[in-house]
N, C-alpha and C positions, 0 to 999 in steps of 0.2 A: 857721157859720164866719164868720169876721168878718179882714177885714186889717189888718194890726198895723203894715205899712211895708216899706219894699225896704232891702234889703242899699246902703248908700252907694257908688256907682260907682267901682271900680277892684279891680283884682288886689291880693288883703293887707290889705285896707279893713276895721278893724271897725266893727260898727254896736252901738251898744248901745239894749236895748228895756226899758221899766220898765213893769212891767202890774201891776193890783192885783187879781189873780185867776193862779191855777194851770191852766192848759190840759191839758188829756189828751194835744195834740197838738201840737207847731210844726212846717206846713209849707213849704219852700222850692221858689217856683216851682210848676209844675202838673203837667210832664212828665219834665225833661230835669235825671239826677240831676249831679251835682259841683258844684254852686255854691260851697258851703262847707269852706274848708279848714280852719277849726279851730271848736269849740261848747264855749260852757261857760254854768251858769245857778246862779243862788243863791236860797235862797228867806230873806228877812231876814237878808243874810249870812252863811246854812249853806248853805256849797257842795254841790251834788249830784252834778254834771256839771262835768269839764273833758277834751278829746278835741283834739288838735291833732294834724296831717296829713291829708291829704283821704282816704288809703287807712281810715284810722282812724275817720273820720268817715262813710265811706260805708258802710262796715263794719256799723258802732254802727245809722245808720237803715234800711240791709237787712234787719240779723237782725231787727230788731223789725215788717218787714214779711213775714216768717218765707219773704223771698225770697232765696234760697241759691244760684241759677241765674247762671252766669256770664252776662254780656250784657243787651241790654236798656234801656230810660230809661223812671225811674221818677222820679217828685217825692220830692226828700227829706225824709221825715218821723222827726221827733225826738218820742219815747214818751216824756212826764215821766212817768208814771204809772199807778194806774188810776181817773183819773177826774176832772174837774172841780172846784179846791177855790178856793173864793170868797175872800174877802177876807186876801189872801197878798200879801206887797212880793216878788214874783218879778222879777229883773232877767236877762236873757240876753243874750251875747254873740254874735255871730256875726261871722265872718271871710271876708269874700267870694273866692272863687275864681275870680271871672266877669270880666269890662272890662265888664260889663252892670247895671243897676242890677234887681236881682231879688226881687220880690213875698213876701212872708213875710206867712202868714197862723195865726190860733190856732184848734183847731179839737175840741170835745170830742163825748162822744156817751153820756156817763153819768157823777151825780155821782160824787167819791172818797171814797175811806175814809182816807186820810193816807198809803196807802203810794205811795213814790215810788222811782223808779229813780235808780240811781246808778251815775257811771262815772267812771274814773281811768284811769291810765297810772303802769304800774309798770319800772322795770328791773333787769332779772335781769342783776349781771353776769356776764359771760366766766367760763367755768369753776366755775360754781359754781352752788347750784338752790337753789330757792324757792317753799315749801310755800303755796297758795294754796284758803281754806274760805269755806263762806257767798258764792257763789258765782252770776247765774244763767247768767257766759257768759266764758272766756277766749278772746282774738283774738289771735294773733300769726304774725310771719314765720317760720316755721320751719325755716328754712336752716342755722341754728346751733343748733337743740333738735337733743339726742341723742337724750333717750324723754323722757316722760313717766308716773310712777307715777300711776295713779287709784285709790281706794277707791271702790266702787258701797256703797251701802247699800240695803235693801231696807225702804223706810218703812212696811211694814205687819208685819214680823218684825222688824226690827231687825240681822238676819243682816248681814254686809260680808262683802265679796270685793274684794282688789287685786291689778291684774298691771300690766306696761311696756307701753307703747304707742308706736310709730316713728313719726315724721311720718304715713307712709302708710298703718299702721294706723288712726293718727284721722281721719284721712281717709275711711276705710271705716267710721269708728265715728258721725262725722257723718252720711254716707250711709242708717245704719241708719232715721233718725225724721226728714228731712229732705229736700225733694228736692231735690239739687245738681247741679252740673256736674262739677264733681270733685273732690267732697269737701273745697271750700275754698269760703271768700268771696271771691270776690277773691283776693288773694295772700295773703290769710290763713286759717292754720289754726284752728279753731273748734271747743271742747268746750261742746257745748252742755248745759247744769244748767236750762235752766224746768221741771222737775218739784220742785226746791225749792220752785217759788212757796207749792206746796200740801202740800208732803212726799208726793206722791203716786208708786207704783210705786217704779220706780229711779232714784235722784238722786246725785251723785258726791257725796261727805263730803271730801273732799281731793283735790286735785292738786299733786304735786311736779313742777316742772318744772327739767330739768339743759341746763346752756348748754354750749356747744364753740364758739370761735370769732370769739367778738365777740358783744359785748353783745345781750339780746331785751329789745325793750319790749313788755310788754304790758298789753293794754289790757281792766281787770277791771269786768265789769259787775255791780251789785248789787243790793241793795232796801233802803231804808230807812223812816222815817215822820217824818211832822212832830206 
């Protein structure tokens, strides 16, 4: 593990880092998670990663520490990948949350193979829904979803199956492969897809998601390659 630099001192402060090497891992801090209210990274000006708000951001390095449990202070760690990829113009953002000037360190634990994760922020407006595939994690506030449609596939038959799901259904759908607090990350509702990594077992092939109310942003995780 090696340190990269601290977050520039103030609330809103971005820092930017220019590494010539892909890390497996950027961690902020050692314990105590919300430093960062916004993250984004490119790798030779192909964006991967862009995440602004701290709900959103804490969201994104929880689920990839596959800690689901309300509560808690954890260092927040950012998953580019699977794995260490050497001579890459990787450039990353960070946006400080803190009055503190805070320790960001790169940290890997096995070479890569080029694939890398990727995250965005999408808006669904008011009234209207938004068919979302290729998939390995949607986040959002679900105070204005009305359902959600999912298709399961089954990657070893090929067979699907689709039904509606209520806020508090995926809440209990979360619950099933996950241990949570109730059913949410935080304030956010969570269908979680890592069995696409591999096409293994059951992996959703589609999510339609229908709004009521005022606009949902959400926040789609994915995987790509360089």
């Amino acid at each position: 593990m090696s340190k990269i630099g601290e977050l520039t001192l103030g609330v809103g402060v971005e820092t930017v880092f220019n590494l010539q090497f892909l890390p497996e891992f950027i961690i902020v801090d050692s314990i105590i998670g919300g430093e960062v209210q916004a993250a984004s990274w490119n790798v030779a000006g192909k964006e991967l990663v862009n995440i602004s708000g701290i709900t959103f951001v804490q969201a994104f390095t929880q689920y990839k520490q596959n800690v689901l449990a309300t509560g808690g202070t954890i260092a927040e760690v950012f998953t580019t990948g699977e794995g260490y990829l050497p001579n890459q113009q990787f450039q990353l953002r960070l946006t400080n949350n803190n009055a503190a000037a805070v320790e960001v360190f790169a940290f890997s634990r096995r070479m890569g193979n080029g694939r890398v994760l990727t995250a965005s922020q999408v808006v669904v407006i008011d009234g209207a829904n938004q068919r979302f595939q290729n998939f390995l994690s949607l986040q959002f506030v679900g105070t204005n979803v009305t359902r959600v449609d999912i298709t399961f596939k089954n990657a070893k038959t090929g067979r699907v199956f689709t039904d509606s799901y209520s806020i508090k259904e995926l809440a209990a759908l979360l619950a099933l492969d996950n241990p949570t607090g109730a059913g949410t990350l935080g304030a956010l509702t969570v269908l979680d897809n890592t069995n696409l990594l591999n096409k293994v077992g059951m992996f959703i092939e589609s999510a339609t998601i229908f709004t009521s109310g005022a606009n949902v942003t959400v926040l789609v995780e994915g995987l790509g390659t360089l």
